[in-house]
C-alpha angles and dihedrals in degrees: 000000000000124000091239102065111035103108122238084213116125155084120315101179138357128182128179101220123207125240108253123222126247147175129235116227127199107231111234130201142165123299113236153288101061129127118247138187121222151130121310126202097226089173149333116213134190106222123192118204123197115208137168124179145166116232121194117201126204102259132353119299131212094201144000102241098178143344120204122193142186124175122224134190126222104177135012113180128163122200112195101218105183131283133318112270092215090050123023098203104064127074133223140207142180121244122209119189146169152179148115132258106242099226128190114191116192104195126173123242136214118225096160139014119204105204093179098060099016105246135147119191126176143127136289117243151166149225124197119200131167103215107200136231149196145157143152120231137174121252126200108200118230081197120033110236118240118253132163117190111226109239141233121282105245128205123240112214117204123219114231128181094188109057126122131218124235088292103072082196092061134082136299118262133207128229149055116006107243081191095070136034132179126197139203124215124178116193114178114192115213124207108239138238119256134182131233118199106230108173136355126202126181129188110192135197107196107190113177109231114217110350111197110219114238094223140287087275075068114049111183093012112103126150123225129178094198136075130179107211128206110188137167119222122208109186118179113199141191114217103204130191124172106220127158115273125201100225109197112210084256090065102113 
């Protein structure tokens, strides 16, 4: 056999391992009731994002073999803004989000036509965009997030019994001591709100902008390298909070 063609392809090691002992252990925990802090669904809203764009790929495709796609967020910020008119007792915020929609696109390429036998050949490629995101919408809490305000800072007068008035010759006053001054300043931190990403779905609408015809000797074959991209966006979120939570000894 020659030299050129044996293959350096095979196993290098291979070892059979043995399954290793353990022991099982009960979780414990505390008895209730006890107060616990941990994390609150406040709401879980279905948002539906609208978005069109224009994609450009390298060079000029045959086919769109598959597009792969993954969403990503960027931001995910809630504003409380104040309470429901139709119904007083439940709060509302605004929630701004955004993102982009990771997309690989594998196209198929021509790098020669034969006319006389009607054959195209050429290579398989792709192209990968992030195509952005963003958008504003109204939440109506289930739970209403936790927020303290923090508060003025107040002025503490001190009493004094020995303090003289602008003659220094004169007698002594009674009253607030203009020497000293104290101050109170009262400053809550709140936990904020974040976001979990629970489910994406996307609809698409793929049109292909300005194909260019291969030729009468190829009727119904073309090639294009943009494509404008309607797609709509179904993003299913989770609006967190940790706030302290009273757990009785029935909670299970």
């Amino acid at each position: 056999m020659d030299k050129e063609f044996t293959c350096k392809a095979g196993i290098i090691e291979s070892e059979t391992l043995t399954e290793c002992s353990n022991e099982l252990l009960t979780p414990k925990g505390f008895n209730g009731p006890f107060v616990g802090k941990i994390p609150v669904v406040l709401a879980e809203p279905v948002i539906q994002i609208d978005v069109e764009s224009v994609i450009q790929l390298e060079e000029p495709a045959f086919e769109i073999k598959r597009i792969k796609k993954n969403l990503f967020i960027t931001q995910c910020k809630v504003i409380e803004t104040g309470f429901e008119h139709e119904c007083k007792t439940r709060k509302t915020g605004k929630l701004f989000i955004s993102g982009f929609v990771r997309k690989n696109i594998e196209f198929a390429t021509i790098e020669c036509v034969n006319e006389c036998k009607n054959g195209i050949s050429g290579k398989i490629k792709h192209t990968t965009v992030n195509v952005p995101f963003r958008c504003v919408t109204k939440v109506i809490f289930d739970v209403p997030p936790v927020m303290h305000a923090t508060g003025e800072t107040k002025e503490v007068a001190l009493f004094n019994d020995n303090i003289k008035g602008c003659d220094f010759c004169g007698q002594e006053i009674i009253g607030s001591d203009t020497c000293e001054m104290n101050f109170i300043h009262n400053e809550l931190f709140n936990e904020k709100i974040f976001c979990e990403l629970e489910e994406v779905k996307i609809f698409e609408d793929d049109i292909l902008k300005d194909p260019t015809n291969l030729g009468c000797n190829n009727k119904g074959e073309f090639t294009f390298d943009k494509i404008i991209e309607k797609m709509v966006i179904f993003v299913r979120l989770k609006l967190l909070q940790k706030q302290q939570v009273n757990i009785g000894k029935d909670f299970c």
